[in-house]
C-alpha positions in Angstrom: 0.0 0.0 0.0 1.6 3.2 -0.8 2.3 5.8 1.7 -0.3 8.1 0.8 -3.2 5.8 0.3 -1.9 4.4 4.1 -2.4 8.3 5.6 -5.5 8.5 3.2 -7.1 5.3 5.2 -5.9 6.4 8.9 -7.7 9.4 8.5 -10.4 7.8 6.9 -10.2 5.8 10.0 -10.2 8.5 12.6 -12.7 10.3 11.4 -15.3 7.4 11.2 -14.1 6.9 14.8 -15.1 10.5 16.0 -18.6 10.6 14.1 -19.0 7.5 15.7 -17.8 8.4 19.2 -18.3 11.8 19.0 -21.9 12.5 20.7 -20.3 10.6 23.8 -17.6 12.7 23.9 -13.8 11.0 24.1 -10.4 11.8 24.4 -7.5 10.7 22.3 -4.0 11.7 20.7 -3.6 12.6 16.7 -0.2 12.8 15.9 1.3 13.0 19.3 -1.5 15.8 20.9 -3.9 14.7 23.5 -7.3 15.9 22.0 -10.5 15.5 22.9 -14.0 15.9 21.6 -17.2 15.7 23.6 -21.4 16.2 22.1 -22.5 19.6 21.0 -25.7 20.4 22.1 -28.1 21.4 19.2 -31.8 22.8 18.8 -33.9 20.4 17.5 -35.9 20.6 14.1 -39.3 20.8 16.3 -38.2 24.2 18.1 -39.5 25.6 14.6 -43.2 24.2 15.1 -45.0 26.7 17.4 -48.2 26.5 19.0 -51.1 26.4 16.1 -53.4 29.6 17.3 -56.2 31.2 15.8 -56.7 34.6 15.6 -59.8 35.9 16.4 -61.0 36.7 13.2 -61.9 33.6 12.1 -62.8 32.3 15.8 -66.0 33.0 15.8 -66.7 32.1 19.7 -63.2 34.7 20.2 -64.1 37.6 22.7 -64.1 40.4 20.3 -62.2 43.2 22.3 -63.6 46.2 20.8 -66.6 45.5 22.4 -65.6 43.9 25.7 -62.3 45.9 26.6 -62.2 49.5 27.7 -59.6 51.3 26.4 -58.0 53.3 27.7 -58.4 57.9 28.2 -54.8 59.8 27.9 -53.8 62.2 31.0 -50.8 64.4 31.4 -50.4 65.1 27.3 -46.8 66.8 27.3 -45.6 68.2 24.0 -42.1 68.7 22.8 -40.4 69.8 19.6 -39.8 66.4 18.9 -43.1 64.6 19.7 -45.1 64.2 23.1 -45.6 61.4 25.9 -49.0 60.7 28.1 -49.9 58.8 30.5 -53.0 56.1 29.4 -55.1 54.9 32.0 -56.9 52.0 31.6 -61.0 53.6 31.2 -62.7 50.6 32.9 -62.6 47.0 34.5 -59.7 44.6 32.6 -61.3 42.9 30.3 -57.9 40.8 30.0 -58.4 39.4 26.4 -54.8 39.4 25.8 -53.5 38.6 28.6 -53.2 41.1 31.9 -54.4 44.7 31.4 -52.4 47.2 32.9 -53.8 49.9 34.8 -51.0 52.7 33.5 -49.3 52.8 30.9 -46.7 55.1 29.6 -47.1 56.7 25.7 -43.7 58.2 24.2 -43.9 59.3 20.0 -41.0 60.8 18.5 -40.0 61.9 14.9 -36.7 60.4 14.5 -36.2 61.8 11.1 -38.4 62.6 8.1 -40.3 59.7 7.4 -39.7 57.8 10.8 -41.3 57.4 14.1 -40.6 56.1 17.1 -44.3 54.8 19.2 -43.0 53.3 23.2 -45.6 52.3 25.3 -44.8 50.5 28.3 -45.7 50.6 31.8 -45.8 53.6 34.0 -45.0 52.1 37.2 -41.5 50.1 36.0 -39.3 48.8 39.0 -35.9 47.5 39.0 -35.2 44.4 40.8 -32.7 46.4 42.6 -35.2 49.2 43.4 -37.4 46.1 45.0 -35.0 44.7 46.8 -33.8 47.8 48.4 -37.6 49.0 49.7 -38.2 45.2 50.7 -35.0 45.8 53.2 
């Protein structure tokens, strides 16, 4: 066998040895270095299959929130030359049709630039778990 086709077959050999071995995990030596290989966690193919929902326009026994939810009535409207923020408070009892009403929320727009605008609205009453661990104590 020539020496080539010899080098050709040991690697040929090795490397059917670590596919083989591989999701174990293993240690060995290639050409005089200790090496070693061990499994590689991956995401499965089924992580791309999400929960089959309907939306509420073709469920017709969905709640149908514009008639059941509040809204909710804008306070404290404060205007700036880029935009303006309010507070929204919720106009009624949570109706909860997407999950947990919150009673205040914070509204923030801003023009960015011509052509783009920025829309935040998240809670008004935001707490760090530092802040709550340092009024717990």
């Amino acid at each position: 066998m020539p020496r080539s086709s010899f080098f050709r077959a040991s690697w040929l050999a090795v490397s059917l040895l670590l596919v083989l071995t591989a999701a174990e995990g293993f240690s060995t030596t290639l050409n005089g270095t200790p090496t070693s290989f061990r499994s590689v966690f991956t995401i499965p193919a089924s992580a791309d299959e999400g929960a089959q929902l309907v939306s509420n326009i073709v469920d017709p026994e969905a709640v149908d929130a514009q008639q059941v939810c509040p809204g909710y009535k804008s306070s404290d409207l404060e205007r700036s030359e880029r935009g303006l923020s309010a507070t929204l408070t919720l106009a009624g009892e949570p109706c909860n049709a997407y999950g947990i009403d919150i009673e205040a929320l914070r509204l923030t727009v801003e023009i960015q630039a011509k052509g783009r605008l920025a829309v935040s609205i998240v809670p008004k009453y935001l707490v760090s778990r530092l802040d709550a661990r340092v009024e717990k104590y």
